[in-house]
C-alpha positions in Angstrom: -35.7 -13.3 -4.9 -32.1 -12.0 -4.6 -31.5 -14.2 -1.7 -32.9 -17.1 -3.4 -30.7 -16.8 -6.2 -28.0 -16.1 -3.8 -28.4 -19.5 -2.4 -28.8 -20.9 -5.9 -25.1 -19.6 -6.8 -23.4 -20.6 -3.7 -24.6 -24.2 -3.8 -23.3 -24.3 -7.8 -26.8 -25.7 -8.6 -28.0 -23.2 -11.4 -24.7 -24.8 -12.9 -26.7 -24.1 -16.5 -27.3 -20.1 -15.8 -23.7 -19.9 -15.0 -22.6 -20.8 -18.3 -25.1 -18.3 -20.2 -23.7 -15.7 -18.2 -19.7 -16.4 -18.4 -20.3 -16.7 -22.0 -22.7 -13.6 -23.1 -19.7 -11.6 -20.3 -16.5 -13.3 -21.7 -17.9 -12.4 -25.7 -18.4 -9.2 -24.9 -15.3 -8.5 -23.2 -13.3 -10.6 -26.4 -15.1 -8.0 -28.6 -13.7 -4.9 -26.8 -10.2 -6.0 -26.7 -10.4 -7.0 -30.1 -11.3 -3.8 -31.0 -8.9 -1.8 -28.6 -5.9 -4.4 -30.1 -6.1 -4.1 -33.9 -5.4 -0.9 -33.1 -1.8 -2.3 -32.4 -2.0 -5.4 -34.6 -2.0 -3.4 -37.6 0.6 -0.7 -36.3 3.5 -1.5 -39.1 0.4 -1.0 -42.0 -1.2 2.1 -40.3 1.5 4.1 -38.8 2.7 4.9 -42.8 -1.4 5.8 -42.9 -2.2 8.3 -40.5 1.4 10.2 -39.8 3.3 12.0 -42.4 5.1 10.1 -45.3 9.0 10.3 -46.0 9.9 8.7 -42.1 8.9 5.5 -41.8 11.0 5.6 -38.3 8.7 8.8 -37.0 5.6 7.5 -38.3 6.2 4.2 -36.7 7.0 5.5 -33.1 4.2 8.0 -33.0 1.3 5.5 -33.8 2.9 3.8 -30.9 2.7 7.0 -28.8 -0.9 7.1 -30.1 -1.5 3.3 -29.3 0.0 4.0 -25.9 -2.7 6.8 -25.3 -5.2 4.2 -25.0 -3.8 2.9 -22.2 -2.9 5.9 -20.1 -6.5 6.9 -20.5 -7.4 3.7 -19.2 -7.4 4.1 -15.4 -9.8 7.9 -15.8 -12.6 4.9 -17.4 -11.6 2.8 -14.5 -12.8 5.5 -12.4 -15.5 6.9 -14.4 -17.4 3.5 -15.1 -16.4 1.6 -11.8 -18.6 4.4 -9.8 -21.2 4.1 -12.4 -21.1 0.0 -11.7 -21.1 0.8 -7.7 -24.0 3.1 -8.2 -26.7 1.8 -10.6 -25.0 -1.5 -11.3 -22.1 -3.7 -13.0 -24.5 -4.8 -16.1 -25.5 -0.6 -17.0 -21.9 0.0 -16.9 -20.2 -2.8 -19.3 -23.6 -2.5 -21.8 -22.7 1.6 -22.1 -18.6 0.5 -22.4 -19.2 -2.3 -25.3 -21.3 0.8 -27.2 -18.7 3.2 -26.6 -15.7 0.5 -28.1 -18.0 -0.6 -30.8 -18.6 2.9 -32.4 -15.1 4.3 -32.2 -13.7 1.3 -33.4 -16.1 1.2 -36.5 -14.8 5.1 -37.2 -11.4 4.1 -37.5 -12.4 1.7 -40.1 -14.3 5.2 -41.6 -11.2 8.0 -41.0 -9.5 9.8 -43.5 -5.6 9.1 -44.0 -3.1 12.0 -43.4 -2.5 12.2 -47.1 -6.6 12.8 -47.5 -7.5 15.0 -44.3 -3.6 16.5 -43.0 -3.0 16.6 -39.7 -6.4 16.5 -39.0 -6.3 12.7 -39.3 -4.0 11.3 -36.5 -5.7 14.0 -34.4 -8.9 12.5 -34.8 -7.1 9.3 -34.1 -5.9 10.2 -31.0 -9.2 10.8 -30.0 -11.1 8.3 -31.0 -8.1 6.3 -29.3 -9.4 8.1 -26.2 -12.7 6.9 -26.4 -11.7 2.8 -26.8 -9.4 3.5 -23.6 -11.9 4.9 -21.1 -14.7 2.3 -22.5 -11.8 -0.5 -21.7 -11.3 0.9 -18.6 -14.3 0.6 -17.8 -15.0 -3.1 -19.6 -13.2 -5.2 -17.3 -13.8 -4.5 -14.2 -17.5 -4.8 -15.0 -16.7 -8.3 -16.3 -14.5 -9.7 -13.8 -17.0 -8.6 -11.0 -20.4 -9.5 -12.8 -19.1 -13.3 -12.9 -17.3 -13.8 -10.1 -20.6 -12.3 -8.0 -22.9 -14.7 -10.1 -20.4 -17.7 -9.6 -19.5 -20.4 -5.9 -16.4 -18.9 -3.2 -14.9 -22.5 -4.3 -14.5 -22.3 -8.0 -14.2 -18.1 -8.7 -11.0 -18.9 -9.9 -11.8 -21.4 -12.4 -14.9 -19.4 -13.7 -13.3 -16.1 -13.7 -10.5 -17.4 -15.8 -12.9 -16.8 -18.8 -12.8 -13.7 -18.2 -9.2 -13.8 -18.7 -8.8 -15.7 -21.3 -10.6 -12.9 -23.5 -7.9 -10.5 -23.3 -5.5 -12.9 -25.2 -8.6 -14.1 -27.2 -8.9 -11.2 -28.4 -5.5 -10.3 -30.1 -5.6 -13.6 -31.3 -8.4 -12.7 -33.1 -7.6 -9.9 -34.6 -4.4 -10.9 -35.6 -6.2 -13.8 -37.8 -8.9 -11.7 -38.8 -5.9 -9.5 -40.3 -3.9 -12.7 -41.6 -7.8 -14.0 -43.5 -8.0 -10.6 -44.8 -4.5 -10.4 -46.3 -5.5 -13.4 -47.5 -8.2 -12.5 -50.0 -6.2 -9.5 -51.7 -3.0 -8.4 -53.1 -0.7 -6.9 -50.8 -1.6 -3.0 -52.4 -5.3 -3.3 -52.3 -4.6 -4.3 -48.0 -2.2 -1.3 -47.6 -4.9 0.6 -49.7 -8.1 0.0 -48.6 -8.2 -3.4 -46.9 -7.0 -2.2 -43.5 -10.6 -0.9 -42.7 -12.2 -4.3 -42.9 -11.2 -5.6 -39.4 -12.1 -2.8 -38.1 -15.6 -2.1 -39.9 -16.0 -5.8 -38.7 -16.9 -4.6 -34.8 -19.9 -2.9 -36.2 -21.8 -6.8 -36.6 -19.4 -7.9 -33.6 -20.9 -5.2 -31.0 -24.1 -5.6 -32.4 -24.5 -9.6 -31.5 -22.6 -8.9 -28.0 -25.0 -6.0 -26.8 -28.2 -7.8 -28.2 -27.0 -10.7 -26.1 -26.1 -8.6 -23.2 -29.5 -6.2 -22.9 -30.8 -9.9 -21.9 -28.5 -10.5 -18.4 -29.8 -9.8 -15.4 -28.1 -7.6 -13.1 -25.5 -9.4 -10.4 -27.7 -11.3 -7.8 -24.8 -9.8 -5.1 -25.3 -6.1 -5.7 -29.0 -6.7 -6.2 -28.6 -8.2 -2.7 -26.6 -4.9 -1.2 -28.7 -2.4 -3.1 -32.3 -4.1 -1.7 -31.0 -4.2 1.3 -29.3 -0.2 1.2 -26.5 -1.5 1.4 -24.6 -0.1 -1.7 -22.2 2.7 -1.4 -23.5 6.1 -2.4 -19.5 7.8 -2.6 -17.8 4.9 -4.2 -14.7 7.2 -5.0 -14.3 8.6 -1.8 -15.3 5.3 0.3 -12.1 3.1 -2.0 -9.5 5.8 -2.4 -10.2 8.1 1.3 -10.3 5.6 3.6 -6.7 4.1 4.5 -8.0 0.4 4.6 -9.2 0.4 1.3 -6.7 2.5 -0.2 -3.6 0.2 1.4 -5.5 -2.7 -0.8 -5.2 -0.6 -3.9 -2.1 0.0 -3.4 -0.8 -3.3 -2.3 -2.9 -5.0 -5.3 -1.1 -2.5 -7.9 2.1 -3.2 -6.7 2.4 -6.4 -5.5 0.1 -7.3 -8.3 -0.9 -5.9 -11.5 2.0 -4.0 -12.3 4.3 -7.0 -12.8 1.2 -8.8 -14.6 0.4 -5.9 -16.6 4.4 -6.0 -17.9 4.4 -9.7 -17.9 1.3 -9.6 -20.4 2.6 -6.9 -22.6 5.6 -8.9 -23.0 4.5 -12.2 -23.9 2.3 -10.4 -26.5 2.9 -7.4 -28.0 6.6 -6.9 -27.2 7.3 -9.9 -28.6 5.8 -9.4 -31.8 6.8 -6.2 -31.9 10.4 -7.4 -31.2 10.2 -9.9 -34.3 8.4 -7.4 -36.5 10.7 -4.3 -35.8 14.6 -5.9 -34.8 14.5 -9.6 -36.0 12.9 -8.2 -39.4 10.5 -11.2 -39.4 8.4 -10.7 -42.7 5.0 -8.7 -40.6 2.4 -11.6 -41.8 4.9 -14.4 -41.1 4.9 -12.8 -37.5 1.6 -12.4 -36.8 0.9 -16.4 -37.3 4.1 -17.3 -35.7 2.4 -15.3 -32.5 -1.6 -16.6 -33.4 0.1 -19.9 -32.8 1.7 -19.6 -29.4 -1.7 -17.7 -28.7 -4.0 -20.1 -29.8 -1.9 -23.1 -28.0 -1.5 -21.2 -24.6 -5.1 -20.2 -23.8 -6.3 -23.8 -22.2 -3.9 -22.8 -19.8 -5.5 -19.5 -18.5 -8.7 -21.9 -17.1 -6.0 -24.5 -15.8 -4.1 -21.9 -13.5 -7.5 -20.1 -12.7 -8.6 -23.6 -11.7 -4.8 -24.0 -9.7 -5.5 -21.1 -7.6 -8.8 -22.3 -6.5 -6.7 -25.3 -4.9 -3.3 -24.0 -4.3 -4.2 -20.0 -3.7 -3.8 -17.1 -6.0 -0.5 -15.5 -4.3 2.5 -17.5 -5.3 1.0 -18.8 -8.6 1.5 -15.1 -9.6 4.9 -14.5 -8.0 6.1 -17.5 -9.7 5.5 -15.7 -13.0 6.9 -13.0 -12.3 10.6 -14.4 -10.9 10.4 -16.6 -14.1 10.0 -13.5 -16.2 12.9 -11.6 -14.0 15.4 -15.0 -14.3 14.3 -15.9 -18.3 13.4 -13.2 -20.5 16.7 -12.2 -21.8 17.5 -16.4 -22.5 14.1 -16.1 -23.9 14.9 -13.2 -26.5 18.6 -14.7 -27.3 17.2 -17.6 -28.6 14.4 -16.0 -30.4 17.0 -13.6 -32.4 19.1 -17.8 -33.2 16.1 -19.0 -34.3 15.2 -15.8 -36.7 18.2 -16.8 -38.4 19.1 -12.9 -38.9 22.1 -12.2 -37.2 21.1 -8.9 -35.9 23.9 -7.6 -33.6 23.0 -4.2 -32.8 20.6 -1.5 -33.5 21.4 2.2 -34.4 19.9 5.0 -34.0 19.9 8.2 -36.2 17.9 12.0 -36.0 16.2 12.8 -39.0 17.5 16.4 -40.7 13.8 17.1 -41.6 11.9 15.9 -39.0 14.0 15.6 -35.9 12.9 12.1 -35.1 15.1 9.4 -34.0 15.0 6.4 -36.7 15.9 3.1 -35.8 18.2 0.5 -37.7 18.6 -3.3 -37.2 22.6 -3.9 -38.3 24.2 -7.3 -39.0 27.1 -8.5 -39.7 28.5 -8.7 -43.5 29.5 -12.1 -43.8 32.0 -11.0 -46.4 33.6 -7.6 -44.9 32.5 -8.5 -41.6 31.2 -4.8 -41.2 28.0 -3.7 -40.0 25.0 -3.1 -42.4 21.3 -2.5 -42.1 19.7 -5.9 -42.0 17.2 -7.1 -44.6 14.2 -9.5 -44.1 15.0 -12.7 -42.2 14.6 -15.0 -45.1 14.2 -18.7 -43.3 13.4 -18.5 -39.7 13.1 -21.1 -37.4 9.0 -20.5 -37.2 8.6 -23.9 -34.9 11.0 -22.7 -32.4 9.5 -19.2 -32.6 6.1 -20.5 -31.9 7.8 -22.3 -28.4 10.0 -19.3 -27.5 6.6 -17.2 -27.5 4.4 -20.2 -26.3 6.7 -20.1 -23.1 6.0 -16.2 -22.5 2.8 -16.7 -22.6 2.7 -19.5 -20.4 3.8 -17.1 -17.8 1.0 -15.0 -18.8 -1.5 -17.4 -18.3 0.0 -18.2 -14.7 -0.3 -14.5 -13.5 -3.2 -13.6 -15.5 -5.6 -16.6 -15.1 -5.9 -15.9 -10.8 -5.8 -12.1 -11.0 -9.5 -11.7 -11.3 -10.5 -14.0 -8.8 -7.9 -12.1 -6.2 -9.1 -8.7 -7.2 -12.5 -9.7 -6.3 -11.8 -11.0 -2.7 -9.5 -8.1 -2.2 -12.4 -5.5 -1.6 -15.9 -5.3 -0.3 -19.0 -5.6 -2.5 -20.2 -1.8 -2.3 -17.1 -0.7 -3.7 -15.9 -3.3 -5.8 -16.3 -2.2 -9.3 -14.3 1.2 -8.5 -11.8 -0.5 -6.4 -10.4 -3.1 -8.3 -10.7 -1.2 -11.5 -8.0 1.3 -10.7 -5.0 -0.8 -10.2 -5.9 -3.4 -12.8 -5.6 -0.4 -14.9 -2.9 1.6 -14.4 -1.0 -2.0 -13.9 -2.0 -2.8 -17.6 -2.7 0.7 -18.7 0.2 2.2 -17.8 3.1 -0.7 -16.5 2.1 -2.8 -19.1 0.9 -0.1 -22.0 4.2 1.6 -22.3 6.3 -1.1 -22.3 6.4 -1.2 -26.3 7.2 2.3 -26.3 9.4 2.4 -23.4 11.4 -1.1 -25.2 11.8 0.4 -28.3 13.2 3.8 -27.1 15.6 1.7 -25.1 16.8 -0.4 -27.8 16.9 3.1 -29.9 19.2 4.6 -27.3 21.3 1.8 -26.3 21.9 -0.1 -29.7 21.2 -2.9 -27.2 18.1 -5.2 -28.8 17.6 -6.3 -25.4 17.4 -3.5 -23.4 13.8 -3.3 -23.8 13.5 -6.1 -21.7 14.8 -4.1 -18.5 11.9 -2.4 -18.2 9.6 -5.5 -17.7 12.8 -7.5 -15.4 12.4 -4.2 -13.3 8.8 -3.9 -12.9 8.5 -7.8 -12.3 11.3 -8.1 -9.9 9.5 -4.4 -7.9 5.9 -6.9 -7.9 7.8 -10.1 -6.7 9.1 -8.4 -3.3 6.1 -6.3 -2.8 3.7 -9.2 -3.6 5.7 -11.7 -1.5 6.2 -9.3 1.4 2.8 -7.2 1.7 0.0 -9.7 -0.8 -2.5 -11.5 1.2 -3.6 -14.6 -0.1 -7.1 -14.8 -1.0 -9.0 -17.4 -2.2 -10.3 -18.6 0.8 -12.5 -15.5 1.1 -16.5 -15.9 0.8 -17.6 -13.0 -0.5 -21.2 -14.2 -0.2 -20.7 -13.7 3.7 -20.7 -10.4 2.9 -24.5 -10.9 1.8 -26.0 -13.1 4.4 -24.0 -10.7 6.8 
């Protein structure tokens, strides 16, 4: 049976079955980071929620340190869920993830604010924070692998690139799920009670996803190896002991999803956080300015997944990287022009009660000509916004859309799950999950509003030698050899 449906896959004929399993995958996988990014989405409202009242500046930064926990977690569910997907399969694993994200995203929508429950609040957060990370971490990788071993060698990239395209799908989501939600109440009854909506809203999301899910069948590939005793029964120690393997690993997370975990974070987060936090762009006025670019760039995740299936996976994704390295800093001058809020500098002062370092946007009196705090940009230039972040995430989609595919022909089928699942998650985990911490801190120490972006430049520019010099191109690899073998 396995090898019948084998067949059926590599000849593309079961074109129909294809399509039922991208989709029921790529929902799923929208749902979790929809849940794991409202988190973020809703940072300005939520930080003043769950952290002490009286520093706006404290509260702000450690709901980032909380949002960034997340992500440092990450690679412990890459390892915890990628054996589980090696051992008794890829569809177990991401079914017991999307149950794990559902339910600690629904408490959040259920937790007591600091001024309700004290410091027992953002503790609970931090935990519950916990929980979405290692479920993410172990999300993807089951994703990525459970299409691209149900899909043909020759089009992995194009169909994997669903797969992709969720991650951005799903902050775009929840960032018009926030916007619709606004929408229906007063500013006060959102800050008061409204918050928990988007989040309460997982609860009927996760239930669809896994009812859709239970259905799938497992991956006709590890059927094959498992039949056949061909599966690995030490999945950690087969990827991270033996030198071939673990040279891959590293390789991949260097020359790969490092720079494409800071590239992402950029495009996204950064850059809403940057409009949010130094251009003073109203919060709702920057959460469409950034739906838009979103909703305009995805196409483009299938159209380089697509590329890469002709053209190879390799330079696509140096490419974004040097353009990232060579145009960010352009990028972020002409976002500050076009926010028409002459920001010049940003100070940074400790709190006498607290301790905590809080940051200040200053302009330029145009009467004195001295430096005061800047207020809310009043007109910005939203059109030119839309293209400056449109651009970002072009780069985005020209990294992101391939990296599947590549992580899948990188490493063997009996230790695939585990294997990939490590450096796609510390890349975006950790590279790309403290980057709006790290940018902020920088911007706080520096009064530079661009020294957050050296971070990125660096970790880019690191991923453009090591990919160019050590990355082997793969997307001529048949990883269906591996079964007929």
């Amino acid at each position: 049976m396995a090898s019948r449906t084998a067949e059926m896959v590599m000849d593309g004929s079961n074109e129909q079955g294809l399509w039922r399993v991208i989709l029921a995958s790529a929902v799923g996988t929208m749902i979790e980071w929809y849940d794991f990014y409202i988190f973020g989405s809703l940072a300005a409202v939520l930080s003043l929620k769950f952290y002490p009242a009286g520093n706006d500046t404290f509260a702000y930064v450690a709901y980032l340190a909380t949002f960034a926990v997340g992500f440092l977690v990450r690679p412990f569910g890459a390892l915890f869920f990628g054996r589980i997907g090696d051992l008794v399969g890829r569809k177990y694993a991401f079914i017991v993830t999307l149950s794990i994200m559902g339910g600690a995203t629904a408490l959040i929508g259920l937790l007591p604010t600091f001024q309700t429950a004290g410091w027992l609040s953002p503790i609970t957060l931090i935990l519950i924070r916990v929980l979405q990370g290692l479920a993410l971490g172990g999300e993807y990788g089951g994703a990525a692998v459970y299409v691209a071993e149900h899909v043909p060698d020759r089009k992995r990239g194009f169909y994997t690139s669903f797969i992709q395209i969720t991650a951005t799908l799903g902050l775009f989501v929840s960032l018009i799920v926030i916007v619709l939600t606004q929408q229906t109440m007063s500013k006060e009854a959102f800050s008061a009670w409204g918050w928990r909506i988007p989040f309460l809203a997982s609860i009927l999301l996760v239930s669809v996803s896994l009812y859709v899910r239970l259905k799938m069948k497992e991956s006709p590939i590890f059927t094959q190896i498992k039949s056949a005793g061909m599966a690995s029964t030490q999945p950690l120690t087969d990827a991270f002991t033996k030198w071939d393997n673990l040279k891959r690993v590293l390789i991949s997370l260097f020359g790969a999803t490092a720079g494409q975990g800071v590239v992402w974070y950029t495009g996204q987060f950064y850059a809403l956080f940057y409009l949010q936090t130094i251009l003073k762009i109203n919060v709702k006025q920057a959460n469409i300015i950034v739906a838009i670019a979103l909703l305009c760039a995805m196409p483009f995740f299938t159209v380089f997944g697509a590329l890469s299936d002709r053209i190879g996976r390799k330079w696509l994704m140096m490419a974004a990287c040097l353009l990232a390295v060579v145009t960010y800093i352009p990028i972020y001058k002409s976002m500050q022009n076009a926010a028409g809020n002459n920001i010049v500098t940003v100070t940074s002062a400790k709190d006498k009660v607290t301790g905590a370092t809080k940051l200040t946007a200053m302009t330029t009196d145009a009467k004195t000509g001295a430096l005061v705090p800047a207020k809310e940009a009043s007109a910005p230039n939203q059109p030119m916004l839309v293209f400056l972040v449109f651009i970002q995430v072009i780069y985005v989609c020209m990294i992101y859309g391939p990296i599947a595919a590549y992580l899948v022909e990188a490493f063997p089928a009996k230790i695939r799950y585990t294997s990939l699942s490590l450096p796609y998650h510390i890349g975006n985990g950790v590279f790309g999950g403290l980057l709006p911490l790290i940018g902020l801190w920088s911007c706080a120490a520096t009064g530079n509003i661009y020294a957050g972006l050296y971070y990125p430049m660096i970790v880019a520019a690191l991923t453009f030698v090591v990919g160019s010099l050590l990355l082997k191109e793969t997307h001529g690899t048949k990883i269906w050899d591996e079964v007929k073998a």
